[in-house]
N, C-alpha and C positions, 0 to 999 in steps of 0.2 A: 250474299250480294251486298249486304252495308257493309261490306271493310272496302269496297269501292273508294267511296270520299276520304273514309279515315287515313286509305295508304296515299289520296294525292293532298290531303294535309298534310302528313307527314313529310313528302316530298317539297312542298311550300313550307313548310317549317325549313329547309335546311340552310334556307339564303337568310333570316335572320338570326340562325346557329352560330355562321359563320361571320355576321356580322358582330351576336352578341362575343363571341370569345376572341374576332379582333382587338374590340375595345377593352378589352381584358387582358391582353398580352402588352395594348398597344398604353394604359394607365402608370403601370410600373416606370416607364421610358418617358413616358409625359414628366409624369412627377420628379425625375432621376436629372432630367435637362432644365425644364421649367419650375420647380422647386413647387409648393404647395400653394393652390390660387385660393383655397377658401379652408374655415376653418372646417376638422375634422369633426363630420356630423357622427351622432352617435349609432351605436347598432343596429343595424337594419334588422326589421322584420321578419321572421322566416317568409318566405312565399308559398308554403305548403306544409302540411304535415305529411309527414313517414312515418307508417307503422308498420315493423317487421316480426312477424312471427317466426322463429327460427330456434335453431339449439343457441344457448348464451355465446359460443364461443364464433359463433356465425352472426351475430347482431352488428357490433362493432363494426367487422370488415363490410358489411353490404351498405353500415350508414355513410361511410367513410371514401370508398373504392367504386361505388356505382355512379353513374352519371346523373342520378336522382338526386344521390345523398351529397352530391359534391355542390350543386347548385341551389340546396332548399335556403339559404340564407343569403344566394350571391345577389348584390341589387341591379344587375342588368340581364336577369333573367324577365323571360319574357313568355309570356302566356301560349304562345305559338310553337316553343319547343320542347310540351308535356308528350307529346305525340313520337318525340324519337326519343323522348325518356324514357317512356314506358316500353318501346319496342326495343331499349336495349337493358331492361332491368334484369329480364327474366334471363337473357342469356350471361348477363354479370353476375347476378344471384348464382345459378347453378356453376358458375365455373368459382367464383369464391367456396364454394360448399364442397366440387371436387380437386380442389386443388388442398382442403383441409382432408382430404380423403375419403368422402360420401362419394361415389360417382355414380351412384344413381338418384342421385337427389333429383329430384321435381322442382320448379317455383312456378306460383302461380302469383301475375297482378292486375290490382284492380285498381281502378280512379273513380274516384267519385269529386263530380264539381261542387264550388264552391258556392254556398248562398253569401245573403246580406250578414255581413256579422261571423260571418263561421268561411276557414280556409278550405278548399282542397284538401281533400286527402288521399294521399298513393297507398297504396295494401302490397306490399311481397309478403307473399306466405311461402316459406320455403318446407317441405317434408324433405330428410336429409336423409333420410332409409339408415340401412345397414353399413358402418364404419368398414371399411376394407382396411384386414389387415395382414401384416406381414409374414407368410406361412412359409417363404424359402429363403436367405441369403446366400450367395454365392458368391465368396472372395476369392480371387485367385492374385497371387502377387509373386511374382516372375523375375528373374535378371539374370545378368551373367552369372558363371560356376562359381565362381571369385568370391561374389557374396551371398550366396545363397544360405551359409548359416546364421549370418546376421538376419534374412531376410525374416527369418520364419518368427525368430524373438521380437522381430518390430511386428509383424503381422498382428500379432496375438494381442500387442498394444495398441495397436491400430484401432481393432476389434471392441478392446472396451471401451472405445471414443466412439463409434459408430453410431449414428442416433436413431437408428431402424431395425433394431436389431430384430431376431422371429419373435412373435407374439405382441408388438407393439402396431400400434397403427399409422396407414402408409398415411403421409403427407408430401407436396410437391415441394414447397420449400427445403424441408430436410432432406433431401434428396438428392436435390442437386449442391443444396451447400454442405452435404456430407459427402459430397466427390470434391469439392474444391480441401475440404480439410484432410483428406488422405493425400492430396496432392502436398500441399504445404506442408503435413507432418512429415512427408519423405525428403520435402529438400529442407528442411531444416536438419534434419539428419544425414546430411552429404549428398544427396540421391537429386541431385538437379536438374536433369532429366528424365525425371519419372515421369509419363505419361497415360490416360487411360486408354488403353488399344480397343474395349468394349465396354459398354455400359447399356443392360437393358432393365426397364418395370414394367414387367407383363402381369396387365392387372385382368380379371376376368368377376366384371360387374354381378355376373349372378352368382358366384360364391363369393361373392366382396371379399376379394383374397388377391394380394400383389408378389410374384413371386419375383425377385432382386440379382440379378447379375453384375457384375464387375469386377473384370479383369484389367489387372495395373502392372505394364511394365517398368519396372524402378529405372532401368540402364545403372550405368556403373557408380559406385560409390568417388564422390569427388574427394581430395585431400586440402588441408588449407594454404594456400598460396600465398605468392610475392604481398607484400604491404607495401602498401603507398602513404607516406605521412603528409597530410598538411598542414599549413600552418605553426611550425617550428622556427625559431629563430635565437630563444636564448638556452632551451632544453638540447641536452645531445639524444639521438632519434634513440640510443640504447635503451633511453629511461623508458621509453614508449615501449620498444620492443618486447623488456624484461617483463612489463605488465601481464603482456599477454596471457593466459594460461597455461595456452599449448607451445612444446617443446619448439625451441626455434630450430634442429636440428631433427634430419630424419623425418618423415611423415605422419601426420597424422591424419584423421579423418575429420572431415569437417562436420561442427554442429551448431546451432545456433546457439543454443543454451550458452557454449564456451564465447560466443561470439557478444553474447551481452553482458558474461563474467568478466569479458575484457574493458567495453562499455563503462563496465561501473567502477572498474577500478583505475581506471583513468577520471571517471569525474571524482573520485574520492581519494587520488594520490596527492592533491596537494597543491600540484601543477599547472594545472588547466581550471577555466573558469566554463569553457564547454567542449564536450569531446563526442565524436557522433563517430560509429564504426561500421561501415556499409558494407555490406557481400554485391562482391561486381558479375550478378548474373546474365547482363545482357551480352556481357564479354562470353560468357562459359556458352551463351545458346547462337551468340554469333559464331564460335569457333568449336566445332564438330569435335576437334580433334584435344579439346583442351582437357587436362584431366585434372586441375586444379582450380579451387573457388580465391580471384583476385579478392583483395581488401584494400578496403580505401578509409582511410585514418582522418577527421578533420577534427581540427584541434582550433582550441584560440589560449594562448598562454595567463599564466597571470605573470604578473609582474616580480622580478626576485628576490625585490625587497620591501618590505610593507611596515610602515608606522598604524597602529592603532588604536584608538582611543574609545574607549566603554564606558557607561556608566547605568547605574542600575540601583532598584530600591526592594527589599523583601522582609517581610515582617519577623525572619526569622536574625538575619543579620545585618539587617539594617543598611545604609546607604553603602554602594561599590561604586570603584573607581578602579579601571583598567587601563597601565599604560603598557602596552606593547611591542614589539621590535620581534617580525619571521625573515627570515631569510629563505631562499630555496633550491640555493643554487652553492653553496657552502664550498668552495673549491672548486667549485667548475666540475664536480662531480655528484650533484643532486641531490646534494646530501640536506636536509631540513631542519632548518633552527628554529625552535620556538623560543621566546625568552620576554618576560614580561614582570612590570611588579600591580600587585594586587592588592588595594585596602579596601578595610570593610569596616564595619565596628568593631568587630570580635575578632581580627585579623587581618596580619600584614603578611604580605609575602612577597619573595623573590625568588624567582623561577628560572632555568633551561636548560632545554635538551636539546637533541639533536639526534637525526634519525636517517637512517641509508632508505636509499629508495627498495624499492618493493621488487624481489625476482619473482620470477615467472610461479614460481610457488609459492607465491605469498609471503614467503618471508621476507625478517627485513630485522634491521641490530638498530637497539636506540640506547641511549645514557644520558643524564643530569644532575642538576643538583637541585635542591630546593631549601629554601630558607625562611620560616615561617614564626610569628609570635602569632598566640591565638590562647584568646580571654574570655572567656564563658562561663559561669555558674560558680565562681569562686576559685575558680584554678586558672595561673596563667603558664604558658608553656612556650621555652623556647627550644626551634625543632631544629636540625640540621640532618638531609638525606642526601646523600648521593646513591644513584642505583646504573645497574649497564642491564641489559637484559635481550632475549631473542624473542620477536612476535612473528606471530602469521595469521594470516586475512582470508580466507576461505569463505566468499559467498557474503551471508548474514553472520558469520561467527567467526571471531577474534578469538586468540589465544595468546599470552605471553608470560611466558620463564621468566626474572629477574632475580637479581641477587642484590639487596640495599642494606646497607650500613645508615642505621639510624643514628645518633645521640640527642639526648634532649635534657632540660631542667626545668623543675617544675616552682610555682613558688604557691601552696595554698593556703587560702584562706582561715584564720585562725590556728595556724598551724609554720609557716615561713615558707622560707626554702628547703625543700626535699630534695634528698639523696639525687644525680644524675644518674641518666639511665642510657645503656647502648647495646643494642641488637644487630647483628649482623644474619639476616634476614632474607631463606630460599622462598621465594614464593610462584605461584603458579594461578593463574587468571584465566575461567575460560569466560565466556558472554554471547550471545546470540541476541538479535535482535530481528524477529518476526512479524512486525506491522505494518499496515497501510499506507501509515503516513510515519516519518519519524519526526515529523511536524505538529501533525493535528492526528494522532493514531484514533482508530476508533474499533478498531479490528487486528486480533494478535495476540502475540505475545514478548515478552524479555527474560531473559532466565541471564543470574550474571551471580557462578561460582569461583568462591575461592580457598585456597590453601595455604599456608604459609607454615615455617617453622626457623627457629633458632636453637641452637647450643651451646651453652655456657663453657663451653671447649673450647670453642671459637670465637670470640670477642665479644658476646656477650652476658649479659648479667644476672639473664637467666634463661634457662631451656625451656621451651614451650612450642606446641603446637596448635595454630588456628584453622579453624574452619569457617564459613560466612557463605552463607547462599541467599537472593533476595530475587524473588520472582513476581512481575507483575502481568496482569493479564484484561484487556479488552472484549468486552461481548455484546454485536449490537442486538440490540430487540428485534423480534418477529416484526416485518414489514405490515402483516395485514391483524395486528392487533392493536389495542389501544395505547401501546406502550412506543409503538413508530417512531423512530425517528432518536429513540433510547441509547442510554451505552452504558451498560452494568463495569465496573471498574473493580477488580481486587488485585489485594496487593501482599504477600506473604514475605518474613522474611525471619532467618533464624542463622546462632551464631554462638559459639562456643570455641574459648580456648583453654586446652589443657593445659594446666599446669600448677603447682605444688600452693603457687600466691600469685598475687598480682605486683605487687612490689620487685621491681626491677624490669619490670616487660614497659616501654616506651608506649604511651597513650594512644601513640596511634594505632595499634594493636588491640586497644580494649573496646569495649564497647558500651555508648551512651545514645538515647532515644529521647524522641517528644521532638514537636516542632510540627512547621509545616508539612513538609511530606513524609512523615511518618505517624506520628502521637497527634493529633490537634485535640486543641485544649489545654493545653500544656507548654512549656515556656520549651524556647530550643532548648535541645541537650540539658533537661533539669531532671531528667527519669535515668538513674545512675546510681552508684553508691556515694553514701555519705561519708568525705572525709572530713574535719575540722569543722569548717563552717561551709564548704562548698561540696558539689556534684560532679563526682569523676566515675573514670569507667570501670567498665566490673568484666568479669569472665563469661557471663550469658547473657543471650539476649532474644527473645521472640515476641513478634508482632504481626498482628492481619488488620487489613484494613478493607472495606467494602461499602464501595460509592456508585450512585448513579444516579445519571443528566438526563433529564430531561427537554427536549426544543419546547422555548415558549415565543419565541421569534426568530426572526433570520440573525444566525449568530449569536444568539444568546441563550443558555441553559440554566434552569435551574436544579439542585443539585441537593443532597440528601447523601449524607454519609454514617458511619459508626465506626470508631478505630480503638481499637484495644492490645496491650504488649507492654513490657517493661524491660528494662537490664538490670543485671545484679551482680554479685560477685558471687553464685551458686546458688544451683536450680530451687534449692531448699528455701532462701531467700526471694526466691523469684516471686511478685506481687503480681501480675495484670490487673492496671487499671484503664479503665477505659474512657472516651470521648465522644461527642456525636452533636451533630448540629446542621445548619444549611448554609447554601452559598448560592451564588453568581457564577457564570463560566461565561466569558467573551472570545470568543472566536476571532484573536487580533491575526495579521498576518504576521507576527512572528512569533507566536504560538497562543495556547488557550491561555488568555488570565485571569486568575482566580481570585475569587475573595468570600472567605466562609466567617461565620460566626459558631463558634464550636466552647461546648460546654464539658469542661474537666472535671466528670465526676470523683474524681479525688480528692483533690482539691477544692470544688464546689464555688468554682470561678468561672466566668466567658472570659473567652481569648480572639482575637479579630487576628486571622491569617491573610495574607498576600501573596501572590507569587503568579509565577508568567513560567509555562510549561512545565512537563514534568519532569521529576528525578527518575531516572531510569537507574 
């Protein structure tokens, strides 16, 4: 007999409800025309406590998502609308709790008024019983005869994406957004048409058991369709076409994967400064009868000839100066000139190539020349290479064949002019690049193998063959440990050429260490063998390095390293010595830059390194 008054309170509460959440819809619109009439007062108040007894994973959602939890801090709540709070906590409470999969959860709540000095307090107590869970799935995925044997090998993949599989427990969320991601995994796979014909979760509360239906009709596998180019004007549309992955002749099946392989090799050809590749499925579900997925290409060019100017400072080679000249359009057939010269302290250079565009297979022919003096540790060397060679671009991973005719002459230190040296030089390059960012990577890896060899048959001065592999790798820290927010850095790298001496193989063949991104502690390229009076390259070389950052503020890390590794002219000579120190990492936008203070226990010196992103 007293829930009498309580339910025509409640019903008197609903005209200031609806007053309070006008003025709350109607503030945002005030402020947005009328701009801000007084200064921003500080945090208001709670107007009540909430205390929720519940499982952890139920607390969150009921402070958040009930009409209690949403209003305990708003300042135009108003004492009159606790009464349709509380008559709607318990059916909020229990439908948060079964839609996590409890569905015979209880809540029970309680209000206790407010004295002098002390708020309000609301009580949901929710018991969330027995977890329901999933004791039957039942997939059925159907289409025409045509694909039926593709269908069963997606199924199976289908299946290990499923997020409900048997013995896991039922939720409403995953549920229904694990219907929309079978939907999506089929038209990314040609199937553009796939629809669910049934879907049932027959849950039965007193064995807290859901058992799972659905049936998916694919319809027919689409193929990929006419291309639409936009924004073209000084590229011929071939370039665009040859991109693509899939055969421009004959049919294929449409996928998405191919459809952002193409994506990126359009923003990475050269060409374009944005390139966006849409699947036109509104066309394919307008027209019944269509059995191909349209594309639509939008493009914005770059320009086909570019002057640019660089300049740059790093503690290992000290002040750079970049002038440059690309072209991209090299005969009206898309062909790509780089060409540029480059000084530095330790080296001049003059540069270019020139490269075909990209077939549909990634490949592509480039050739140049390069012309370089470079002054380091007592040896000065003047280089001339011309090289022609075939690459291909698959994905994250490069490969490229070349054949280059070295010569060079050297003049060392304490010693004069030495003998000139020429190599005519097969080499083979493979590289992958696996990270997050090729910017700011914080997750990944790079792996960048190589081969090469000469013989003294053929125009060079001595026979030998190189090997050179250099692997670096990213690992961030556990999110819920004290290391958050962490990135463990190692860096491996190892390098041997065979051959009888080192005497007549051209330097750039051999190998020297130390510097910023390798040795720290150590002067660039001072870890080498000793000729005369200076540090040249030898026939081995291995090094590891292992770092890691720390966040001490937004954007900035501090940092903790150890780097050990040497080169020699045989293993037998091989020394490692090592280095270790701290640093700074700033998060600029155009990559981390660094600065370590790093101590060369060899040597038994500090060394102050520099530098702005990494050597990959």
């Amino acid at each position: 007999m007293r829930a009498a008054p309580a339910t025509r309170l409640a019903h008197r509460a609903r005209l200031p409800v609806l007053r309070r959440l006008l003025r709350a819809l109607a503030a945002p619109v005030a402020f947005a025309v009328l701009g801000p009439l007084a200064p921003a007062s500080a945090a208001a108040a709670p107007n009540y406590e909430l205390k929720v007894d519940a499982l952890g994973e139920l607390v969150e959602p009921i402070r958040t998502r009930t009409l209690v939890g949403r209003w305990i801090d708003d300042p135009g709540f108003d004492a009159e609308q606790m009464p349709l709070f509380l008559e709607r906590a318990k059916t909020e409470a229990e439908a948060i709790a079964q839609a996590a999969g409890f569905f015979s959860a209880h809540a029970e709540v309680s209000y206790e008024p407010g004295t002098a000095g002390r708020l309000p307090v609301v009580r949901i107590d929710v018991d969330a019983g027995a977890r329901t869970t999933v004791n039957r799935f039942d997939f059925v995925l159907e289409g025409p005869p045509q694909v039926q044997a593709g269908l069963q090998k997606l199924r199976d993949r289908l299946l290990e994406r499923w997020p409900l599989p048997e013995g896991s427990f039922f939720r409403s969320a995953p549920w229904q957004s694990g219907k929309r991601l079978l939907i999506d995994a089929l038209q990314q796979r040609g199937y553009v048409r796939a629809r669910i014909v049934d879907s049932e979760a027959r849950v039965d509360p007193g064995n807290t058991t859901a058992a799972l239906t659905i049936r998916i009709d694919s319809g027919p596998r689409l193929d990929f369709g006419p291309m639409t180019i936009e924004g073209l004007s000084r590229y011929d549309a071939s370039i665009v076409r040859a991109l693509a992955p899939w055969e421009a002749e004959g049919r294929q099946p449409y996928d998405f994967d191919e459809v952002l392989a193409f994506q990126a090799r359009l923003r990475t050809s050269g060409y374009f400064d944005s390139a966006e590749v849409l699947p036109d499925f509104a066309a394919v579900l307008a027209d019944p009868r269509l059995e191909t997925v349209p594309l639509r290409v939008e493009l914005s060019e770059r320009r086909e000839q570019r002057v640019t100017l660089g300049v740059g400072i790093s503690s290992d080679e000290g002040p750079r100066a970049l002038l440059g000249y690309d072209h991209r359009n090299v005969f009206d057939k898309g062909w790509q000139l780089e060409s540029g010269v480059l000084l530095q302290r330790v080296r001049r250079r003059v540069f270019a190539s020139l490269r075909t565009p990209q077939k549909a297979s990634g490949h592509y022919y480039q050739g140049g020349v390069r012309l370089e003096r470079f002054d380091v540790q007592g040896e000065l060397t003047d280089k001339q290479t011309a090289f022609i060679g075939e690459g291909k671009r698959s994905g994250d991973t490069d490969r490229f064949l070349s054949l280059q005719f070295q010569t060079e002459q050297r003049n060392v230190r304490g010693i004069g002019d030495v003998e000139s040296t020429r190599a005519l030089t097969l080499g083979y390059t493979w590289s992958t690049k696996r990270l997050d960012s090729l910017l700011d990577p914080r997750r990944g890896y790079t792996i960048d193998a190589q081969v090469s060899g000469a013989s003294r048959s053929l125009l060079s001065d001595r026979s030998f063959v190189r090997v050179h592999t250099r692997a670096m790798r990213f690992w961030p820290m556990p999110g819920d440990s004290f290391l958050d927010g962490g990135i463990l850095i190692g860096l491996a790298e190892i390098g041997q050429v065979f051959a009888a001496g080192r005497d007549g193989i051209p330097s750039e063949n051999l190998f020297r260490t130390g510097g910023t991104s390798t040795i720290r502690g150590y002067d660039f390229l001072s870890l080498g063998v000793r000729e005369g009076d200076a540090i040249v390259g030898g026939r081995v070389l291995a090094l590891g390095s292992l770092e890691y950052q720390h966040p001490v503020r937004r954007d900035w890390y501090a940092a903790a390293f150890v780097d050990a590794g040497d080169a020699a002219d045989t293993w037998g000579r091989y020394h490692a010595v090592a280095g270790y120190g701290v640093g700074a990492r700033w998060r600029s936008p155009v990559g981390p830059v660094s600065i370590d203070l790093a101590y060369g226990e060899a040597v038994r010196d500090w060394r102050v390194h520099f530098s702005v992103g990494y050597a990959f």
